[in-house]
N, C-alpha and C positions, 0 to 999 in steps of 0.2 A: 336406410329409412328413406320414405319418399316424401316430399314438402310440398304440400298443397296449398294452392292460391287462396288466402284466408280463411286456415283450416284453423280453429280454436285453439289447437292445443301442437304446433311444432314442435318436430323433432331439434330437442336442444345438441345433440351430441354426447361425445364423451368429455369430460371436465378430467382435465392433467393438470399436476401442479410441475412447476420445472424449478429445480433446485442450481444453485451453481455449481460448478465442477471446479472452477479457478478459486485463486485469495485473492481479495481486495487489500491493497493497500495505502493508505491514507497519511498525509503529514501536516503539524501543526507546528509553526517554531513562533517562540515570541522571547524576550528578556526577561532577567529574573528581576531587574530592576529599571525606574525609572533613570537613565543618566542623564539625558538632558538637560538638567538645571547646573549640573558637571562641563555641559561643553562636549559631550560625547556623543556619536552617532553608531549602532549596529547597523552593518546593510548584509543583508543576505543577498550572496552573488550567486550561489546554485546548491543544488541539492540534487544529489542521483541515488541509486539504488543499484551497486554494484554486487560482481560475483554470482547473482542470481540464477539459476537454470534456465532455457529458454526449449527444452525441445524435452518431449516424455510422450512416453505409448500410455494411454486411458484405455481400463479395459472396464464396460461397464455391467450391471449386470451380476454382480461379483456374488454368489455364495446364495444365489435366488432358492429356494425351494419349493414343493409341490403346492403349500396353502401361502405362502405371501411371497414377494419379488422384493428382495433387496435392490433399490435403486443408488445404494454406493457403488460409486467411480474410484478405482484404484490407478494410481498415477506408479509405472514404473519404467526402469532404462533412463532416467534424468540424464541430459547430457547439457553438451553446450555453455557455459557457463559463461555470461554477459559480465564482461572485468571492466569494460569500457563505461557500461551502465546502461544504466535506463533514466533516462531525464524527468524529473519530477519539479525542477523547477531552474531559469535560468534568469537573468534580469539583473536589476536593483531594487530592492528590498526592505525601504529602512522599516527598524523593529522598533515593538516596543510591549510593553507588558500584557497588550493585548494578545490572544492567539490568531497568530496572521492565519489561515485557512488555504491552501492553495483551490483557489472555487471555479476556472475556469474546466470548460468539457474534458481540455487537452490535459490538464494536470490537476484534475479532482481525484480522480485516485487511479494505481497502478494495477490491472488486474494481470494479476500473476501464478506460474504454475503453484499449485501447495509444495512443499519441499521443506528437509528441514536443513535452520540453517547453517550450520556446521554441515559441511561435505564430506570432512575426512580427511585423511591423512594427502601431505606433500602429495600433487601438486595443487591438490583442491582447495579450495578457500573459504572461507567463514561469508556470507552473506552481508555486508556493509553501507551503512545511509554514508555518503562522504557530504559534507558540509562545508562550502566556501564562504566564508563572509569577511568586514573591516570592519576596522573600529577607527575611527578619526575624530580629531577634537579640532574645537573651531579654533585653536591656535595653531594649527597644521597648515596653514594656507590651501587648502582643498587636497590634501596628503591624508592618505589612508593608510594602515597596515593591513595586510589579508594575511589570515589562518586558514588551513584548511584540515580539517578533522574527520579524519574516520570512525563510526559509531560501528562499532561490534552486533548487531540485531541479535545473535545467535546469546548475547550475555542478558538479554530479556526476556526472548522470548525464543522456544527449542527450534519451534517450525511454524510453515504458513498452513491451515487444514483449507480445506476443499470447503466454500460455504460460508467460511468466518471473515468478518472486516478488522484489520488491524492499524490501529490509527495508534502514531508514534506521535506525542508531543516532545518537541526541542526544547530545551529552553540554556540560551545564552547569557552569558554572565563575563564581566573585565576577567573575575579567576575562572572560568571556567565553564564545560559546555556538557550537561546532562538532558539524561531524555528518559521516558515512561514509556510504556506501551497499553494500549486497552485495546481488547480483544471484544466484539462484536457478531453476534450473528447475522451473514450478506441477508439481509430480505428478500425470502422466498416467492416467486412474481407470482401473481395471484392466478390462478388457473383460468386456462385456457379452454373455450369450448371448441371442438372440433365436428 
């Protein structure tokens, strides 16, 4: 199409909508209670996102026909498997009933291959949130204890899809350290004229 210098009615183009191909992943950790009036302090020292796959063929395009075009992406050949992790949050942390958000660009959320997470059998590995944090009381003289916790992802939720946001709330406790997951649709970016 040709665009003429104050032609009434331009050529708009073609309008695409773009979907994502990755998972988003998202963490929320807070206590399950106030300690504070206890003498207690949670600090969250890190949070990573281990085991995960880092490297897969995307073939797109997948199963299109003569009258419409399937625009699913099929993720296969997963390899690579990140044991070391992926950093989602490192610091000090103190918690507390609220849900802390990690909000800044660098650790708002993980955008990650889909995969599911159980790998399989020896030597592969289950997909895992690992969690450092202390607990200290104001009679410790600035003495903490640190825990570190491995969360199983794969015992909540099977796999990451292509598209979907998964936002893991933490929540820590003196006995004990559970988590939820909610599954989200990633918002589809609004089309694009060309």
């Amino acid at each position: 199409a040709k665009m003429v210098e104050n032609d009434p009615d331009p050529y708009d183009g073609v309008q695409l909508t773009f979907n994502h191909v990755l998972s988003a992943i998202k963490f929320t950790v807070n206590t399950d209670a106030d300690y504070s009036p206890d003498g207690y302090t949670i600090t969250l020292k890190s949070l990573k996102v281990k085991n995960a796959y880092a490297q897969g063929d995307m073939t797109q395009f997948v199963n299109k026909d003569v009258i419409a075009v399937n625009l699913a992406s099929v993720w296969s050949n997963l390899a690579t498997e990140v044991t070391e992790g992926y950093g989602v949050f490192a610091g000090t942390q103190a918690l507390s009933t609220t849900e802390y958000t990690f909000s800044t660009d660098a650790n708002a959320d993980l955008v990650l291959l889909p995969q599911a997470l159980d790998h399989g059998a020896a030597p592969l590995n289950k997909v895992i949130a690992e969690v450092v944090y202390t607990v200290s009381h104001s009679d410790m003289g600035g003495e903490s204890i640190e825990y570190t916790v491995p969360l199983d992802l794969s015992s909540k939720t099977t796999a990451w899809d292509a598209g979907k946001r998964y936002i893991y709330n933490i929540t820590i406790g003196m006995n004990q350290i559970v988590f939820a997951p909610k599954v989200t649709a990633w918002d589809t970016q609004d089309p694009i004229s060309f």
